[in-house]
C-alpha positions in Angstrom: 103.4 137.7 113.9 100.3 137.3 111.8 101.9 138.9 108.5 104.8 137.2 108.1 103.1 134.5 106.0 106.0 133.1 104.2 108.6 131.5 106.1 111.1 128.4 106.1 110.3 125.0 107.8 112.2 122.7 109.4 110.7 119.0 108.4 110.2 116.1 110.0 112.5 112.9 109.2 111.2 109.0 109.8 113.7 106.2 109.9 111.7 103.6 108.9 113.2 100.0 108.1 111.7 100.0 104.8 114.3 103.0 103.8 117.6 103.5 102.5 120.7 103.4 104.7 122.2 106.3 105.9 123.5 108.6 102.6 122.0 106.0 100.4 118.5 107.6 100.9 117.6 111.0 99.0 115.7 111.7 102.7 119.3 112.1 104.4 121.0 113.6 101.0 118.6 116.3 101.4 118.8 116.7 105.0 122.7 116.8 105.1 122.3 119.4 102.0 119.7 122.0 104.0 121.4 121.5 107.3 125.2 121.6 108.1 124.9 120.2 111.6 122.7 117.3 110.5 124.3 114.2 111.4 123.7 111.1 109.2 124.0 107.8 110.6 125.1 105.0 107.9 123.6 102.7 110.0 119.8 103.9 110.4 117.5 104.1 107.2 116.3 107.3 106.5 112.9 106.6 104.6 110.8 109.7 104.5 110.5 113.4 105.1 107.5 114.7 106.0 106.6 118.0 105.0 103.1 119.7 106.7 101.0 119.4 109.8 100.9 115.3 110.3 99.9 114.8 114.1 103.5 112.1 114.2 105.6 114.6 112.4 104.7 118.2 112.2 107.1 120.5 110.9 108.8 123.4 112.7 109.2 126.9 111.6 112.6 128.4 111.3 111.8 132.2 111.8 113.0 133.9 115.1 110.2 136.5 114.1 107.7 133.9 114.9 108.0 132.3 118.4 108.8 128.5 118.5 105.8 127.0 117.2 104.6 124.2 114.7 103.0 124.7 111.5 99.9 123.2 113.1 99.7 125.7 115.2 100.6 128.5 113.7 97.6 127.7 111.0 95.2 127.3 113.6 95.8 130.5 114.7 96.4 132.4 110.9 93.6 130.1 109.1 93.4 133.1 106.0 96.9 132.0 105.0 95.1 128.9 104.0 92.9 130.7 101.2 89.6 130.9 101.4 88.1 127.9 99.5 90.9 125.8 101.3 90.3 127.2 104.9 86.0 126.5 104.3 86.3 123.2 102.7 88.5 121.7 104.6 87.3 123.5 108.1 90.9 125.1 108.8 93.0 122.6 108.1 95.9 121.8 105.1 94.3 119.1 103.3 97.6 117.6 102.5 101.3 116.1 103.9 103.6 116.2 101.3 107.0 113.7 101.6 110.0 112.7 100.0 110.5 108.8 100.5 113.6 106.6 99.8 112.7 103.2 99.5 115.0 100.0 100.0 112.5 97.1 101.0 109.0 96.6 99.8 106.2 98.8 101.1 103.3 96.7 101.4 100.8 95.6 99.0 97.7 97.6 99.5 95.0 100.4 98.5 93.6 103.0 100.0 89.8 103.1 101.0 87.2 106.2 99.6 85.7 108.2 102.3 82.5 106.2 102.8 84.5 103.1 103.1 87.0 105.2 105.2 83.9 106.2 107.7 82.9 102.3 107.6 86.6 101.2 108.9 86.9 103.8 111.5 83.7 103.1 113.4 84.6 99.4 113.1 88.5 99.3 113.8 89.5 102.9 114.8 93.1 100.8 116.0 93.5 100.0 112.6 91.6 102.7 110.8 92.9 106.1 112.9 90.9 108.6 110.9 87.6 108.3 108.9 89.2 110.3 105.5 90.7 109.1 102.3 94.1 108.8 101.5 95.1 109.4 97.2 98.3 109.9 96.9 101.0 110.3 93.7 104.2 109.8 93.5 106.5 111.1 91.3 110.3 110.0 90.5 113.2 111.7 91.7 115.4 109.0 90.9 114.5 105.5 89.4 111.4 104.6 91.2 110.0 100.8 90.7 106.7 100.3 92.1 103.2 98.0 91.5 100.0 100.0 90.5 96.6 98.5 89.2 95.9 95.4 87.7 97.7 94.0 84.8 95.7 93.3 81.5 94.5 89.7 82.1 95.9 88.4 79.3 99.5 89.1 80.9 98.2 87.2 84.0 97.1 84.0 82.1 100.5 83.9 80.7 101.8 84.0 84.3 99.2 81.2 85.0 100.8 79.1 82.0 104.3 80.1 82.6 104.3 80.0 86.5 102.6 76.5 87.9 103.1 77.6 91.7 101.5 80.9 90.8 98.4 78.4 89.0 98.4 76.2 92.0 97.8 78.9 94.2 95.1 80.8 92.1 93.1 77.3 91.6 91.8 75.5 88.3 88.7 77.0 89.0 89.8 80.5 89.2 92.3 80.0 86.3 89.6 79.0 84.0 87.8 81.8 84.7 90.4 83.9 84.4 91.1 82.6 80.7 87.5 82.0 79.8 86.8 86.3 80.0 89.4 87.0 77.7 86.2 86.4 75.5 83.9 87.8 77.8 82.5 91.7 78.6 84.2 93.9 81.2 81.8 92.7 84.2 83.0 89.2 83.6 86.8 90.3 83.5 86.5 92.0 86.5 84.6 89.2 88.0 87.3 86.4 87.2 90.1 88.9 88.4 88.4 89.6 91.7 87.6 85.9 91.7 92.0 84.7 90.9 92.9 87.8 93.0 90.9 87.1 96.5 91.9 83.0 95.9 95.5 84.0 96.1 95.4 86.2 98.9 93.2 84.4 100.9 95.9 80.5 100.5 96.8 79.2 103.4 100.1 80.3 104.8 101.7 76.7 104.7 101.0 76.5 101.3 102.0 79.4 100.1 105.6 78.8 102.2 105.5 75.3 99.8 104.7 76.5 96.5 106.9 79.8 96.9 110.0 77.9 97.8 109.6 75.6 94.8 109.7 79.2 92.7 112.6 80.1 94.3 114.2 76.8 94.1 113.5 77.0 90.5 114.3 80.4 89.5 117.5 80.0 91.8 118.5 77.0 89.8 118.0 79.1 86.1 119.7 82.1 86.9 122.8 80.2 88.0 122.8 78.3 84.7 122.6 81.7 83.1 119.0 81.9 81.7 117.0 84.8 81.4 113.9 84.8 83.9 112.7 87.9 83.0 109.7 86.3 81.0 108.8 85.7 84.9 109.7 88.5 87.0 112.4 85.9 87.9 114.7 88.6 89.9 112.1 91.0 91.4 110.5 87.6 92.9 114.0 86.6 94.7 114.4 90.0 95.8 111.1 90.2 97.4 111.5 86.7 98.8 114.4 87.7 100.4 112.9 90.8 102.2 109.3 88.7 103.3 110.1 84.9 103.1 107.2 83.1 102.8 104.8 86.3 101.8 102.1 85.9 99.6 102.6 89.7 98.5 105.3 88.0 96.2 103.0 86.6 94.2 101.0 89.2 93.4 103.6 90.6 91.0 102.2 88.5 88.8 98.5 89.9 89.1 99.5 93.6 89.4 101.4 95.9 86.7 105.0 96.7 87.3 106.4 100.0 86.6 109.5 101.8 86.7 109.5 105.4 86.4 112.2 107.6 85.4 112.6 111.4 87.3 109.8 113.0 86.7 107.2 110.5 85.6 104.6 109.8 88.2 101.5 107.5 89.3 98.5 108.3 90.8 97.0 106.0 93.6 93.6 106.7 93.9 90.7 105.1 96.3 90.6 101.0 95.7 93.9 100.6 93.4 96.6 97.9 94.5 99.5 99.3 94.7 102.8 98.4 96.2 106.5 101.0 96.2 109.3 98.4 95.8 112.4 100.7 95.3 113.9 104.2 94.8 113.0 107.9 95.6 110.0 110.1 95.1 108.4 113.0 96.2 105.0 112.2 97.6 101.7 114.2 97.9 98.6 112.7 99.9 95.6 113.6 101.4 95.6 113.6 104.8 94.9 110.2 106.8 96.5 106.9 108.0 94.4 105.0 106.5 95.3 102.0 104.8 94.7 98.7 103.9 97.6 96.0 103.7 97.6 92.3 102.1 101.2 91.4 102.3 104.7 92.5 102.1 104.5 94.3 105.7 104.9 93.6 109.3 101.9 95.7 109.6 98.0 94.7 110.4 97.0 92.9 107.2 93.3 92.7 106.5 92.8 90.7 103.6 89.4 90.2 103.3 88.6 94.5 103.4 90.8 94.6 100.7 89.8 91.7 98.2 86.5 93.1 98.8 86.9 96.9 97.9 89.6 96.9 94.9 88.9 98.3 91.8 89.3 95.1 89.5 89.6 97.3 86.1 93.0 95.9 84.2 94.9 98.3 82.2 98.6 97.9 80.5 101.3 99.4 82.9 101.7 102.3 80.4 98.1 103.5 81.3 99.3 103.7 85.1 101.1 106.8 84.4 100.3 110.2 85.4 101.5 112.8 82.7 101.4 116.3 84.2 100.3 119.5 81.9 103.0 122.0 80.9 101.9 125.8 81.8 101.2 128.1 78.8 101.9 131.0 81.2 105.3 129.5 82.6 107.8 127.7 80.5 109.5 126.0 83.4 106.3 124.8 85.1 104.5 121.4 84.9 101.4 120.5 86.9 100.2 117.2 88.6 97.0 117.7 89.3 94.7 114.5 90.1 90.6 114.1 89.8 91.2 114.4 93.8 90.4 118.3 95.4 93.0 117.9 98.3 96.1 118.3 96.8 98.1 118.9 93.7 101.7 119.5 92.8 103.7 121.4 90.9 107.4 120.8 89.2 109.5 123.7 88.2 113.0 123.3 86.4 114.7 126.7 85.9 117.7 127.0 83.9 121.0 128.7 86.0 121.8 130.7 83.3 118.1 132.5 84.6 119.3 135.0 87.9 115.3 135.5 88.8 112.6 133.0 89.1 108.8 134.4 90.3 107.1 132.0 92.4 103.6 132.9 91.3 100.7 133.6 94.5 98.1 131.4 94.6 94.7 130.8 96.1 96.4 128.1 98.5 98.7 127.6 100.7 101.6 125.6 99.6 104.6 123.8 101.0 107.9 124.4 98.4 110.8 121.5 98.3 114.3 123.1 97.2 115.4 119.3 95.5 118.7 121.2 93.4 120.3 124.9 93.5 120.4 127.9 95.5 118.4 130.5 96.0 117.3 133.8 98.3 113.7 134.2 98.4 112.1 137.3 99.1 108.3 138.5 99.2 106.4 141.8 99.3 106.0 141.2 103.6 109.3 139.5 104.3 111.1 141.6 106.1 114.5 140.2 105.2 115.4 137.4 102.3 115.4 134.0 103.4 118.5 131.5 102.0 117.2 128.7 100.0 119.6 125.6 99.3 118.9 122.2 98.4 116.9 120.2 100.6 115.5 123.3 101.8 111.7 124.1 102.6 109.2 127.0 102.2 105.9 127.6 103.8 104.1 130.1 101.1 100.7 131.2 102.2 98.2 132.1 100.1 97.8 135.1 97.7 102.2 135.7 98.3 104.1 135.3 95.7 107.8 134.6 96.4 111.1 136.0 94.0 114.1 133.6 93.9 117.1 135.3 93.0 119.6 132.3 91.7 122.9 132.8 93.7 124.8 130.1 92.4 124.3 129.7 88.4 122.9 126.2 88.6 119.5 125.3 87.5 116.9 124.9 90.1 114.4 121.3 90.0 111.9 122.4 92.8 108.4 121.0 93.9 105.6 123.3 95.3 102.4 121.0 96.8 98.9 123.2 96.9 95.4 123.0 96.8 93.5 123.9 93.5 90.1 124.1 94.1 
């Protein structure tokens, strides 16, 4: 049924061993929230929800108006609900998957490649590389989120060298020396002597790295149980680490990379080239299409080191800088925007009071995938034909140019998050 262009989905959940355990994880909150019959297992993790048109998770449509068919394919065949600048520039397709991820164990140390490095790794290792786009992403907090983004300023890292001798030992004296020598020195030669530290580290052999990092351990260990504070040296974040990948060089690279720790709400951007790592908590997630991604450590995935000493952005910046403010609306007062230097994707955060009974869900040139995170709602639309229930953990398929009411039925205020495409 070609007009009914708005519609409620039923999304895709991954229980990956990186995620929360059973109602620990926001993924299975939500799930149990939007669907009475879900049954949550305390023993599986529950790591992400995919919501969109991912070839491994491509969510359903709940409408018995339309017949039983995935949003994939119901796009392929209604490509206008895409909007028109969408449906040409990114040849029919929804340029983005948008998630909700609960994270209990490291994710990986790793960046993501720019499309001519993306069309370089596909040809070369299509096993590795599945798909020849880019991946950006941003993730923003829904409950404490602790991640690594970018490269700390390196006069944070020289104190690490000084602090940290197992750190130093790995990075080299010649490395080090440079590393403290361009504290004097332009940009170029920064970014040189980080590349330079970085790539050293990475690149240790294994049985050294197993030495030196349970010395650190050893050490640290030994403080914290005489009650010293070893937060001067990431102290507890490398025991935790440690514990999930003993033995992973990814545990050093806390000390190269900023650490951050957002609160609900705040967000970071992960563009083409930045090392990045999620360590802990829940976020919603927005990215541009594509599996493609390059890992150094912390993972039981393919690791490519080399690929990615070679293509980071070595640009320090203080951990503050990582953060991705959105823009408040001067139209809607309850409306904030996230909307990165990327054209696939952006997302939107609205945060309705209860004592509100109507919200407007305003149309927009794009198709766009809502998330329900807190109250309840009935939507309706000029085509629906009937109002469609909207609790938490529930999702929306909006099509383009429809704008969608939400009449508050319980006086609670709403936190929702709408992913689009503003070209």
């Amino acid at each position: 049924m070609a007009s009914q262009r708005v519609f409620p989905l039923s999304c895709v959940v991954q229980q990956y061993a990186w995620g929360k355990m059973g109602s620990h994880s926001e993924v299975a909150r939500l799930l149990a929230s939007s669907d009475p019959l879900a049954r949550i297992s305390e023993d599986k993790p529950y790591a992400e929800l995919w919501m969109g048109t991912h070839p491994r998770g491509d969510a359903k449509i709940l409408d018995s108006r339309i017949s039983q068919r995935t949003l994939g394919q119901w796009i392929a065949e209604n490509q206008d609900c895409l909007g028109s600048k969408v449906k040409d520039t990114f040849n029919g397709k929804l340029p983005f998957l948008f998630k909700v991820l609960s994270v209990e164990t490291a994710l990986s140390i790793q960046a993501h490649p720019n499309k001519e490095l993306a069309e370089k790794l596909h040809l070369q290792a299509p096993q590795h590389y599945p798909d020849s786009n880019h991946k950006p992403e941003m993730a923003i907090a829904l409950t404490s989120f602790q991640g690594l983004c970018g490269f700390r300023p390196v006069e944070e890292i020289v104190t690490f060298l000084t602090k940290v001798p197992e750190f130093q030992f790995l990075v080299g004296d010649n490395a080090t020396t440079q590393l403290k020598q361009s504290l004097s020195q332009d940009s170029h030669a920064m970014a040189s002597a980080l590349q330079s530290g970085f790539s050293h580290l990475m690149e240790s052999k294994k049985q050294l790295v197993v030495e030196q990092l349970n010395l650190l351990v050893k050490r640290i260990s030994q403080q914290v149980a005489a009650g010293n504070n070893v937060e001067d040296i990431c102290g507890e974040l490398l025991l935790q680490l440690h514990q999930q990948y003993p033995g992973d060089i990814g545990c050093f690279a806390i000390y190269f990379l900023n650490l951050l720790t957002l609160k609900p709400g705040e967000a970071m951007f992960l563009e083409a080239n930045v090392p990045h790592a999620y360590l802990k908590g829940d976020c919603v997630e927005c990215m541009a299409c594509s599996d493609n991604t390059v890992r150094a450590g912390l993972t039981s995935k393919f690791i490519d080191v080399p690929t990615l000493c070679e293509m980071l952005s070595y640009t320090p910046s203080p951990s503050k800088d990582r953060l991705f403010p959105p823009k408040w609306s001067q139209e809607d007062p309850y409306l904030s925007l996230y909307a990165p230097p990327v054209p696939d994707f952006a997302v939107m955060k609205m945060e309705v009071p209860g004592s509100d009974t109507e919200y407007k869900v305003s149309a927009l040139d794009s198709a766009s995938i809502l998330l329900m995170v807190q109250g309840t709602v009935t939507a309706s639309t000029p085509t629906a034909q009937a109002e469609i229930p909207l609790k938490r953990g529930g999702v929306l398929f909006i099509g383009a140019n429809e704008s969608v009411s939400l009449k508050l039925t319980v006086p609670e205020d709403l936190l929702i998050f709408r992913a689009c495409c503003l070209l």
